[in-house]
N, C-alpha and C positions, 0 to 999 in steps of 0.2 A: 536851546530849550531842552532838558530833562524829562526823560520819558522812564516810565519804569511798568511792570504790569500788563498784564493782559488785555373814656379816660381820664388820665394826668399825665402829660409825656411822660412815656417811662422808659427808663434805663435800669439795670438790675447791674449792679458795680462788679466787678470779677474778686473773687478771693485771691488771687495769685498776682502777681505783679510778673510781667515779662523784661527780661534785661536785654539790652544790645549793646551795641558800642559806644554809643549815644549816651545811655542812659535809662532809666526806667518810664517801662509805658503802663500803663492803667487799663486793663480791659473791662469793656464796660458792653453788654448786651442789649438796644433793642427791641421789643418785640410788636410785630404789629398783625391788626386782623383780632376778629371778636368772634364772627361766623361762622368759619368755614377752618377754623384753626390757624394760629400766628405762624407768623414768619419771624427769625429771629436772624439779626444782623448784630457782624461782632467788630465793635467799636475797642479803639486803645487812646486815652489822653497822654498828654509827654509830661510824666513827672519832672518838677523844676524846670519846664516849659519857661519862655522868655516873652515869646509873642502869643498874641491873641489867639491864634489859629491853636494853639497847642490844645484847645479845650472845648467845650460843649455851651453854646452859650443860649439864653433862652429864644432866642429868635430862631434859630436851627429844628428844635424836633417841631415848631409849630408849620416849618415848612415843610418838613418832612411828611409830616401828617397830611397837611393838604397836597404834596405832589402822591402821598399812598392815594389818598381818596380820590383825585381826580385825575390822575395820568388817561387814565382810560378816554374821557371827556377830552383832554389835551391832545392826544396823540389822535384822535377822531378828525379834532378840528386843524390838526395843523396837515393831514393826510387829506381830508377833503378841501382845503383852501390850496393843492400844491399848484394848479391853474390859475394865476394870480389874474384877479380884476385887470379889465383893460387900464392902458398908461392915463387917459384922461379920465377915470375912475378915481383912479389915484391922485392925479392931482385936485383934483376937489375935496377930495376926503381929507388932504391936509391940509386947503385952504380954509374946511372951516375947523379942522384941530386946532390950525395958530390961534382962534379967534376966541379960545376956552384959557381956562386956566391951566397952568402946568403940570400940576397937582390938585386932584377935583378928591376932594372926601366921601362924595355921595359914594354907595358902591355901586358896582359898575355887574352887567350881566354876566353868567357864567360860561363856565368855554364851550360854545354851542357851535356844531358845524353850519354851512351855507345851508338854507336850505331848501335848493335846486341844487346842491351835489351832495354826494356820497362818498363815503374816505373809503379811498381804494386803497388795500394792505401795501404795506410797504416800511421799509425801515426809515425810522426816527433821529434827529443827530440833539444830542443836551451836551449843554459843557455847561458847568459850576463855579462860578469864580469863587474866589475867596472859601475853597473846602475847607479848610481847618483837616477834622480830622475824619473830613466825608461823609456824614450822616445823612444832607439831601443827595449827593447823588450818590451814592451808594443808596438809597432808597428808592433813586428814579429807577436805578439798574434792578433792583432785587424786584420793586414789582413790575419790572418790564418781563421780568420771567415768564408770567402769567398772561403776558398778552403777545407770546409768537404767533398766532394767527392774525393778528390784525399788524402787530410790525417786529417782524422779521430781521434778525441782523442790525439790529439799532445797536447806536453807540452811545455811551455816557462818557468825559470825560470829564475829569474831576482836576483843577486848577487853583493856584496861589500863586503867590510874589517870592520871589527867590532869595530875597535877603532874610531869610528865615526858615530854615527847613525844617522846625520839627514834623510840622502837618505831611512832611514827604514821607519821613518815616515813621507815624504813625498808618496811612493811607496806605503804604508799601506793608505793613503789617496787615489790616482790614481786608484790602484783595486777595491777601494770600489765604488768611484765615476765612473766608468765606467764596473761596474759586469754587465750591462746589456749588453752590447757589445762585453766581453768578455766569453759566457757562454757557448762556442763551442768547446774553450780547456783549461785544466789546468794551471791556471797561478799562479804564486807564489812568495814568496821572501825567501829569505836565506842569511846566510854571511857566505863568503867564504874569510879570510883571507891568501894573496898572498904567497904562500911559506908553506902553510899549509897542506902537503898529505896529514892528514886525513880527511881535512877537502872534499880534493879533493874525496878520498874514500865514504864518506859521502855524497854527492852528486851523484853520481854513484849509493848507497843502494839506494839512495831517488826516483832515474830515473828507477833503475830497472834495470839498465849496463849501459853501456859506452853510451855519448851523441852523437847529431848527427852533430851539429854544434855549434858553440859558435862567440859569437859576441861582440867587445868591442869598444866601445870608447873613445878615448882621454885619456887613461891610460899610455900612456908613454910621463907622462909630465912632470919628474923630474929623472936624471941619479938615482936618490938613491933605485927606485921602479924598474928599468930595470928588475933585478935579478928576483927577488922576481915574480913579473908578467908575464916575459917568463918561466920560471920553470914551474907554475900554469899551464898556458895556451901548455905546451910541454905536461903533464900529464894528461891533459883533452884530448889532441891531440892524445895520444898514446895509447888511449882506447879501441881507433875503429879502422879499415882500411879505410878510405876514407874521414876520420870525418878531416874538415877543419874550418878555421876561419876566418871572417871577421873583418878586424880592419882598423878605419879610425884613423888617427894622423895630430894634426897640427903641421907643421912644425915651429918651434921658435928660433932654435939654430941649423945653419949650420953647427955648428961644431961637433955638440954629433953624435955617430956613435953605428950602433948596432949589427955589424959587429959579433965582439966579443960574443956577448948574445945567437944570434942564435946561433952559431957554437957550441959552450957548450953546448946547450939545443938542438940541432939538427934540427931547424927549417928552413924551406923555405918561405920566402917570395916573392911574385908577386903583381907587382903593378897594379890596375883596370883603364879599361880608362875611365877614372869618368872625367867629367869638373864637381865637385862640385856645381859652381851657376848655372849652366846648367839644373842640374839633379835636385836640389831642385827648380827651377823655374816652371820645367814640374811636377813635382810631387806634391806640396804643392798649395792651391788654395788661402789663404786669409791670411793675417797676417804681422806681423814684421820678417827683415829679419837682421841674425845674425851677425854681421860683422867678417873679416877676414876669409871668404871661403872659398878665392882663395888662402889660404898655407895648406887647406886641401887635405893630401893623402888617398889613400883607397887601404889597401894590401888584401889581400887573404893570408892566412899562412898553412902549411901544416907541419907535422913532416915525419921524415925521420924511 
């Protein structure tokens, strides 16, 4: 495994193009926050890029925007649940999961801590599958800035498949270009090839146990990766008790179903009530805005 490192969505495109060995990167800007003054995170796409990952796709700033808006909520509830329910809690709680649907469209409540506990400070662990060129978590990390009193020393670690590395060296670009803004929690990169334990194993030594959340987008863009990526994401899920996922998807094909995926891999999804242009309008303050939004979903996933 490779390591390297430490509205209307909007992006504001860069006037300069940067060169490396590689080939040319695209920098592209960022900005978020309406209140209190933006924060600005500096993105690069891989000109003549080959794979998906090389690029900004709409499914991305709509996460982005909801991991800015709600991390605080997130990091609340996943700090006051670290005392996981007794073992026969648990088992009940999935016996009547089985008994639901795999994928329920109603939306589902927001991230609310226990409440008979209190999130006691402490550091957070996120990894990212399928970064491209890092936009959620490079967003979990920049407004994790803002929340060192409540978690301290968190990590983001920002992940892809290694049969493709432009997203390596765009993200190897993005850390460097924003380590000043980033200097309050661990961030980093790695490749985590979908369907790979050990690789999944390997990630876990790297965190130091099981992660606390994980976040993806726009990874199921093609039936061929379904497998391969709900497996990943079931055995990053089955590490911890409480440990959930956020994943945004654009919808393209009403007929693919993933019915099937979950059930194999045991997973629960719940749908957020996200109006995607909505949320990226109130979050993002200046820039160009993505087309095709409005067929963006936003699940919550959970393992059984």
């Amino acid at each position: 495994m490779r390591s390297v490192g430490g509205s209307d969505c909007m992006s504001d495109e860069g006037d300069d193009e940067t060169s490396s060995a590689d080939g040319e990167l695209a920098p592209l800007t960022f900005r978020f926050g309406r209140t209190r003054g933006h924060k600005a995170l500096k993105l690069a796409e891989s000109l003549g890029g080959r794979a998906y990952g090389s690029f900004v796709w709409a499914a991305a700033p709509v996460l982005a925007c909801y991991v800015w808006a709600h991390l605080p909520d997130i990091a609340a509830e996943v700090l006051a649940g670290r005392d996981p329910s007794p073992p026969c809690a648990r088992v009940a709680t999935a016996r009547c999961a089985s008994k639901k649907r795999r994928i329920t469209e109603e939306p589902s409540k927001s991230h609310t801590p226990p409440k008979d506990r209190q999130p006691v400070p402490g550091p957070i662990s996120v990894v990212e599958l399928g970064c491209g060129v890092g936009l959620v978590g490079l967003t979990a990390s920049l407004r994790l800035q803002e929340m060192t009193a409540l978690c301290p020393s968190s990590s983001v670690l920002l992940t892809d498949r290694g049969d493709e590395l432009d997203w390596l060296r765009s993200c190897s670009w993005a850390l460097s270009e924003n380590e000043a803004d980033l200097s309050q929690s661990d961030t980093s990169c790695a490749v985590l090839d979908w369907g790979n334990r050990g690789h999944v194993d390997e990630i876990f030594a790297r965190n130091g146990g099981p992660v606390d959340v994980v976040l993806a987008s726009d990874c199921l863009y093609d039936e061929s990766v379904f497998d391969a990526f709900l497996f990943t994401l079931s055995l990053l899920l089955a590490g911890k008790p409480g440990c959930f996922a956020l994943v945004s998807y654009q919808q393209r094909d009403g007929n693919q179903s993933l019915d099937f995926f979950f059930e194999k891999w045991r997973l629960t999804a719940r749908a957020l009530p996200v109006d995607p242009e909505r949320l990226v309008a109130s979050v993002m303050s200046s820039g160009k805005a993505p087309p095709d939004m409005d067929s963006v979903v936003l699940w919550r996933i959970s393992r059984e």
